[in-house]
MIKE-184103 format. One record per residue: residue number from 1; x, y, z of N, C-alpha, C in turn. Coordinates in nm, 3 decimals, decimal comma. Example, Ala and Ser with C-alpha at 12.3 -4.5 7.8 and 13.67 -1.06 7.14 Angstrom:
BEGIN
REC   resi       n.X       n.Y       n.Z      ca.X      ca.Y      ca.Z       c.X       c.Y       c.Z
REC      1     1,319    -0,569     0,780     1,230    -0,450     0,780     1,320    -0,330     0,780
REC      2     1,285    -0,225     0,708     1,367    -0,106     0,714     1,290     0,003     0,787
REM end
This chain:
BEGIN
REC   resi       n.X       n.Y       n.Z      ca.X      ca.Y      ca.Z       c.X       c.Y       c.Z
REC      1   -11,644   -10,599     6,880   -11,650   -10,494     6,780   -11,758   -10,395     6,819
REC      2   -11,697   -10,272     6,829   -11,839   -10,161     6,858   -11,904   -10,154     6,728
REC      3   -12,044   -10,065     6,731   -12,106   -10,037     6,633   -12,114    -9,881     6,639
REC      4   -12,033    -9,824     6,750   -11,977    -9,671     6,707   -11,911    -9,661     6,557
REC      5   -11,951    -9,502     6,511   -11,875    -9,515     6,375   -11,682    -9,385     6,381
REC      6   -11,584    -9,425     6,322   -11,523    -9,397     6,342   -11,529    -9,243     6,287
REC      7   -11,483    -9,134     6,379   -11,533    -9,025     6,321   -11,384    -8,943     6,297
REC      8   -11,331    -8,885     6,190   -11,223    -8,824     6,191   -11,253    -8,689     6,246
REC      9   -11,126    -8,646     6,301   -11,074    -8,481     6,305   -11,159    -8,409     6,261
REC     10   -11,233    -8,311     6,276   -11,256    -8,192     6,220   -11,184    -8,122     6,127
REC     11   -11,047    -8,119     6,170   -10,926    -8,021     6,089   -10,922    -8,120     5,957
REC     12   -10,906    -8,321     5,959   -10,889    -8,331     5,866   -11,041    -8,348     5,786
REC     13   -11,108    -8,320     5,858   -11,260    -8,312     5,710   -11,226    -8,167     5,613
REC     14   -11,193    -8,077     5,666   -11,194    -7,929     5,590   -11,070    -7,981     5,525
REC     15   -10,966    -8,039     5,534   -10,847    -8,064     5,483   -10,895    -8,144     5,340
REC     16   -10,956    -8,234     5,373   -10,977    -8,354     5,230   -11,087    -8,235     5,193
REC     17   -11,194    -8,146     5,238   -11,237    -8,097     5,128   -11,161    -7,998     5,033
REC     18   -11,043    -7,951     5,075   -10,996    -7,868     5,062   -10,856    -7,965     4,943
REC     19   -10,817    -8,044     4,997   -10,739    -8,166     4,863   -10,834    -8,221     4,758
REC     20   -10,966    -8,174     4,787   -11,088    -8,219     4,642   -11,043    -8,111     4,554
REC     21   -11,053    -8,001     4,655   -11,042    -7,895     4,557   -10,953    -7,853     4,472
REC     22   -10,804    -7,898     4,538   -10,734    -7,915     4,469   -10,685    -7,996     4,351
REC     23   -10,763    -8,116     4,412   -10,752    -8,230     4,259   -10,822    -8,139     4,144
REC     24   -10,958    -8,110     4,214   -11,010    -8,034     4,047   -10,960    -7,944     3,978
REC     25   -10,888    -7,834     4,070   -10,873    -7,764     4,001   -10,691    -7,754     3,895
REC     26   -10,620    -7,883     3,972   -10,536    -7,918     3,897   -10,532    -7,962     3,707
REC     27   -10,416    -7,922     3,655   -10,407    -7,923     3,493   -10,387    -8,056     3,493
REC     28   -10,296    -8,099     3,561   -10,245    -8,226     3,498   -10,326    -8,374     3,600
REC     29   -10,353    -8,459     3,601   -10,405    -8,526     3,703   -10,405    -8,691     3,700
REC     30   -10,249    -8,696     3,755   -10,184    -8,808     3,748   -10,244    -8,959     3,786
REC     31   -10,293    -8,870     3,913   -10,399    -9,014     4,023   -10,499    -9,033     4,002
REC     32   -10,607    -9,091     4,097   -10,720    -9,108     4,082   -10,775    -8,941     4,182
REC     33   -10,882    -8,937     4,252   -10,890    -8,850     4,340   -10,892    -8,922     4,466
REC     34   -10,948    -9,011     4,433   -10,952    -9,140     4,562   -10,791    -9,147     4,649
REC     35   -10,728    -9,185     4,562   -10,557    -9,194     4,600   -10,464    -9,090     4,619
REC     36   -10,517    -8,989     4,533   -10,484    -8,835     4,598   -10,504    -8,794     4,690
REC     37   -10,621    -8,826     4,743   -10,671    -8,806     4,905   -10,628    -8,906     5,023
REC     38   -10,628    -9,023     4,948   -10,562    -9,148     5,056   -10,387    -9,108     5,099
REC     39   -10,302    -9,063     4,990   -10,178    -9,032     5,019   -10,169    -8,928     5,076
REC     40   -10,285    -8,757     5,054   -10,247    -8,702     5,161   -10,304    -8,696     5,305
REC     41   -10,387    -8,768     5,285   -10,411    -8,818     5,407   -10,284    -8,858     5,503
REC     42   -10,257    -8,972     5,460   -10,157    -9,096     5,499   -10,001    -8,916     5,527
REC     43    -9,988    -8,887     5,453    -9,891    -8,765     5,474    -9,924    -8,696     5,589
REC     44   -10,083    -8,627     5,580   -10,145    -8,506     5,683   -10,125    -8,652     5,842
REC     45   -10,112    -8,798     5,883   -10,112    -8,855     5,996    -9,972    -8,862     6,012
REC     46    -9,918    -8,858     5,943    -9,791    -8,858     5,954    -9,676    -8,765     6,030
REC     47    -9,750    -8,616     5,944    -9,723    -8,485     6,004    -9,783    -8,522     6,164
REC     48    -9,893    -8,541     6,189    -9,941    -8,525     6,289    -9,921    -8,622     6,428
REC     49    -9,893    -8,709     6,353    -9,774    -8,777     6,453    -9,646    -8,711     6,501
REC     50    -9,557    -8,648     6,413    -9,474    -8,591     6,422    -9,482    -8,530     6,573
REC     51    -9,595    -8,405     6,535    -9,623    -8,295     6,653    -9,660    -8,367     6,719
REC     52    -9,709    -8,491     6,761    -9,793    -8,549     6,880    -9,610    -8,592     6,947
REC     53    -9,548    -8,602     6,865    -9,391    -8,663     6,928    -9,346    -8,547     6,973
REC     54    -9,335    -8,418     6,910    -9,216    -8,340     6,950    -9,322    -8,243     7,065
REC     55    -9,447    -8,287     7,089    -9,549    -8,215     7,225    -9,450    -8,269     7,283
REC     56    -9,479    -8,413     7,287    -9,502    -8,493     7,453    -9,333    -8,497     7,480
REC     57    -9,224    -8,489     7,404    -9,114    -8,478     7,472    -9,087    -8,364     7,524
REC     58    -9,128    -8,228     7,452    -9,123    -8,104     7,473    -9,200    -8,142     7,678
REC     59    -9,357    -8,172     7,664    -9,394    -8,129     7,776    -9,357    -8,218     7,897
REC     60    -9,269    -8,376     7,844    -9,220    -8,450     7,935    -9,085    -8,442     7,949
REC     61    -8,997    -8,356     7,894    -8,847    -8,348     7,899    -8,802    -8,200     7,914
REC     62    -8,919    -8,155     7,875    -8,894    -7,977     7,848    -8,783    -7,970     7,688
REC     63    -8,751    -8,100     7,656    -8,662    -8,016     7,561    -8,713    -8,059     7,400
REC     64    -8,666    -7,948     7,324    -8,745    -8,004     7,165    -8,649    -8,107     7,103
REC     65    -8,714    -8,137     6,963    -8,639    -8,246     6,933    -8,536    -8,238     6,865
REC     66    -8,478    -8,115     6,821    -8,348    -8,048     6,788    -8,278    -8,013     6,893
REC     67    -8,324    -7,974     7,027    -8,250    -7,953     7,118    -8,216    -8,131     7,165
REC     68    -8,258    -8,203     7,155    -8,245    -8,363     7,206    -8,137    -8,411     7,067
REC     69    -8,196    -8,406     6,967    -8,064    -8,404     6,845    -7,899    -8,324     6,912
REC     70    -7,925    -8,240     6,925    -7,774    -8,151     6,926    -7,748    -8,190     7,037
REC     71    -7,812    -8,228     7,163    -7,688    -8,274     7,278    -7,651    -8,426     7,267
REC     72    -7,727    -8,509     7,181    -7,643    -8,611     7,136    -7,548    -8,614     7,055
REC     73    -7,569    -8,517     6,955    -7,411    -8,460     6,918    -7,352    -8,430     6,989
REC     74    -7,327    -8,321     7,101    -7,240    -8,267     7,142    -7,202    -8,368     7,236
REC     75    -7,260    -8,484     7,286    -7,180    -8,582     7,365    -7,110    -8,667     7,311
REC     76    -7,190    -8,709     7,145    -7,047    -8,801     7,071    -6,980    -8,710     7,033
REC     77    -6,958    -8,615     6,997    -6,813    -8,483     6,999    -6,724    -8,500     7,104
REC     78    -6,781    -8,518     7,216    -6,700    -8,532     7,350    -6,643    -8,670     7,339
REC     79    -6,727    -8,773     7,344    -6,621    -8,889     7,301    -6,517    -8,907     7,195
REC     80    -6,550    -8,867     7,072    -6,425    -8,881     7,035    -6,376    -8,757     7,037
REC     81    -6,369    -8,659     7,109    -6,230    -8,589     7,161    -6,139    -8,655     7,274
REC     82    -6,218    -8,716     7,327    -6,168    -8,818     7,456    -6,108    -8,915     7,348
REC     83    -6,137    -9,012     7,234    -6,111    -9,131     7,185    -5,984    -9,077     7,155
REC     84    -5,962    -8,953     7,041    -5,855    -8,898     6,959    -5,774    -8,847     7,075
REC     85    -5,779    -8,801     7,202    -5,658    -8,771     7,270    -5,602    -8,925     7,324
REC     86    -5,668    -8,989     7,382    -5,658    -9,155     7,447    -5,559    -9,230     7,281
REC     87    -5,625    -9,209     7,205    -5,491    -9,228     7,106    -5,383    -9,152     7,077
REC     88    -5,359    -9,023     7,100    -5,233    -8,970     7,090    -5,153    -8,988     7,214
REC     89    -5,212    -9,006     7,368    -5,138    -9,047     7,472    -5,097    -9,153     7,422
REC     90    -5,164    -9,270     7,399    -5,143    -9,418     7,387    -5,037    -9,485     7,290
REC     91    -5,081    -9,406     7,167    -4,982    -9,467     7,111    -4,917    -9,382     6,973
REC     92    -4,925    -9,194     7,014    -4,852    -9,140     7,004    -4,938    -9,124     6,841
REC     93    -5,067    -9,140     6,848    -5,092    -9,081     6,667    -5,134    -8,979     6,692
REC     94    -5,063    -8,917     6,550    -5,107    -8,761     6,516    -5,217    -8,697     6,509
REC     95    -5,233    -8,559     6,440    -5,343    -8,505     6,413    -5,405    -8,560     6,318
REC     96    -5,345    -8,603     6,209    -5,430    -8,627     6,051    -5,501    -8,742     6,114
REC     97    -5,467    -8,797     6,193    -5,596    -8,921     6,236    -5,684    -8,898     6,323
REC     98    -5,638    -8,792     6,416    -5,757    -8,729     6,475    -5,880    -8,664     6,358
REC     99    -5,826    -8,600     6,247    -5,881    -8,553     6,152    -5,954    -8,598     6,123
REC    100    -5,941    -8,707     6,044    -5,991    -8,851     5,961    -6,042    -8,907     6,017
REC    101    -6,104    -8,915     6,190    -6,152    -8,956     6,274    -6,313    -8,886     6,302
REC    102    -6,242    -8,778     6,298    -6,364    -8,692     6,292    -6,429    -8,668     6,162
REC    103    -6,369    -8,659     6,069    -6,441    -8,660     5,930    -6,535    -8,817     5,907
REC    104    -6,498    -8,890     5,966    -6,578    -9,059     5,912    -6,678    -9,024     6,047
REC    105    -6,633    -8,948     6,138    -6,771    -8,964     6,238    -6,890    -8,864     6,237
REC    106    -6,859    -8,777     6,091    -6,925    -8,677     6,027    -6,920    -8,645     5,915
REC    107    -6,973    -8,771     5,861    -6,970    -8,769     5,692    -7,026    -8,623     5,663
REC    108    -7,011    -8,587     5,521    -7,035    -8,503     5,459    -7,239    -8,535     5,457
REC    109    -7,297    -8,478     5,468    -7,431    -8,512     5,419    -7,469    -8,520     5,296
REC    110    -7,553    -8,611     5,246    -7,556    -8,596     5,080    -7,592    -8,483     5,037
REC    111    -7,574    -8,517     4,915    -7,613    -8,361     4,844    -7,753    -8,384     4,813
REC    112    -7,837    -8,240     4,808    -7,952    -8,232     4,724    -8,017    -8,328     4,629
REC    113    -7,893    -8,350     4,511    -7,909    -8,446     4,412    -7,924    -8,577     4,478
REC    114    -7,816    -8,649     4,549    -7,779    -8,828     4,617    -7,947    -8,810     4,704
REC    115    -8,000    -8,711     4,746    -8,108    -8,748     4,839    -8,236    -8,714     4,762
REC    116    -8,246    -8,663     4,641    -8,382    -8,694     4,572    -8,372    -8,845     4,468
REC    117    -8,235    -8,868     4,457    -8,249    -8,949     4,351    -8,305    -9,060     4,463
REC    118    -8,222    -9,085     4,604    -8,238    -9,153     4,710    -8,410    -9,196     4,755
REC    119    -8,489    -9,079     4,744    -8,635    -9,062     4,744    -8,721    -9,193     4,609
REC    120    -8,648    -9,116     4,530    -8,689    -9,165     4,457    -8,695    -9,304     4,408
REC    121    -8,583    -9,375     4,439    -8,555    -9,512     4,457    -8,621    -9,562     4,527
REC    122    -8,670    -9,512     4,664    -8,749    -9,590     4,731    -8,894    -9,560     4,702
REC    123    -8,939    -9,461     4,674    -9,107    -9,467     4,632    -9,117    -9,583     4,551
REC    124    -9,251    -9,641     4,555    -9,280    -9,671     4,454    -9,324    -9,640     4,290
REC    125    -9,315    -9,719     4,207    -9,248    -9,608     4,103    -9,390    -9,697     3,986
REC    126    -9,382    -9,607     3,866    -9,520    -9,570     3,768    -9,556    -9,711     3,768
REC    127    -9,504    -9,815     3,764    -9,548    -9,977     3,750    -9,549   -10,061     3,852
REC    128    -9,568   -10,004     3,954    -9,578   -10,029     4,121    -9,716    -9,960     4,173
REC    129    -9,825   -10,063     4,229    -9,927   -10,180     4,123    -9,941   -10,097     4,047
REC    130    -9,968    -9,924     4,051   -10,056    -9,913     3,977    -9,946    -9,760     3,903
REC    131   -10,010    -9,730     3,841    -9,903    -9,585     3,752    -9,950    -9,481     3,802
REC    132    -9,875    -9,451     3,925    -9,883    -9,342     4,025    -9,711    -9,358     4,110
REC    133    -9,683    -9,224     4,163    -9,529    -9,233     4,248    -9,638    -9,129     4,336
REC    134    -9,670    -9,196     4,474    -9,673    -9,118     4,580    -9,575    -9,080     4,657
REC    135    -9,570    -8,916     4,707    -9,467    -8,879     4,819    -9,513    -8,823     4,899
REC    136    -9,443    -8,793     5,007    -9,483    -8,737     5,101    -9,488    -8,587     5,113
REC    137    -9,499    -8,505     5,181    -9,436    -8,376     5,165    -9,327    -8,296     5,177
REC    138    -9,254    -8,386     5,236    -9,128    -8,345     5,252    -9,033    -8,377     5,148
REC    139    -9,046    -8,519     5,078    -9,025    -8,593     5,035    -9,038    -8,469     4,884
REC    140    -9,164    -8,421     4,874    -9,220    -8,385     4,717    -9,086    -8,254     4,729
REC    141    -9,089    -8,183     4,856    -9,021    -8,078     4,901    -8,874    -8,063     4,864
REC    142    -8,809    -8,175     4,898    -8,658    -8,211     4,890    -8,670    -8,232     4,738
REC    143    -8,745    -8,332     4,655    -8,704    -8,312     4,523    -8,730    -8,177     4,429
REC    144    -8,807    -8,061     4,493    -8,841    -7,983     4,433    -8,723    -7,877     4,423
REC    145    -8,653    -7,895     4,549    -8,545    -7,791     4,570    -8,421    -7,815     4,503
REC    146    -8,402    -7,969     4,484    -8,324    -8,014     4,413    -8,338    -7,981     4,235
REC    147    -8,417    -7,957     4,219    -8,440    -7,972     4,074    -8,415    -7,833     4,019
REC    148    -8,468    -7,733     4,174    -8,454    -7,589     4,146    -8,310    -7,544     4,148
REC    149    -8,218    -7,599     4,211    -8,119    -7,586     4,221    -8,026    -7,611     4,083
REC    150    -8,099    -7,678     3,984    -8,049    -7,747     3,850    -7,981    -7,586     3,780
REC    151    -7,906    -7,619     3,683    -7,921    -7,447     3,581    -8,012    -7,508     3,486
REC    152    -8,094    -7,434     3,441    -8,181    -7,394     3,318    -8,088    -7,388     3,159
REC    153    -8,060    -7,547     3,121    -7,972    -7,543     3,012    -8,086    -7,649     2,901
REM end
């Protein structure tokens, strides 16, 4: 065990002073400040993992991680265009199953609603130990848009 002390980031010291500030100057104040800062913390390493992933493939592959997403699409696209013709040679099925082939190998994505309620199921929730629902930011993001999306009735 060293007796060095562990020293964070620079970026995240101005960050947690800067989430103090925000706890205070918030109306409503669900958490502790302690746990307000621990979750965005735990969020701000998270993010920052992220970019430490989409550097090093960027500077070891040259390509980003949407460009690495979409040509794995576009190669299972290619297989089953290959699968759906190899079945109409083979054994003479139609289009509607080529269709239906491609629709189950590209579900619809959920909606707005199926993926906040989805969020939400998995946080932990007001009696989980303690009466707090932490999220992430993306997480707070997706339910916010969802909700905005509601009509005003």
């Amino acid at each position: 065990m060293t007796d060095r002390p562990i020293t964070p980031p620079p970026e995240l010291v101005q960050q947690v002073k800067q989430w103090e500030e925000d706890w205070h100057h918030s109306k409503v104040k669900h958490i502790e400040l302690e746990l307000y800062i621990a979750a965005q913390a735990a969020a701000w390493g998270y993010q920052q993992a992220i970019k430490e992933l989409e550097d090093y493939l960027l500077k070891t592959t040259g390509l980003q991680m949407k460009t690495v997403t979409e040509l794995a699409q576009e190669i299972a696209d290619q297989e089953l265009e290959a699968c759906c013709e190899w079945l109409r040679q083979e054994y003479g099925y139609d289009v509607d199953l080529a269709l239906k082939l491609r629709a189950d190998r590209r579900p619809k994505p959920p909606s707005l609603k199926e993926q906040a309620l989805a969020v939400l199921e998995e946080a932990p929730g007001p009696d989980y130990p303690r009466a707090m629902t932490v999220l992430n930011a993306d997480q707070h993001a997706l339910i916010r848009r969802a909700l905005e999306a509601l009509p005003n009735d």
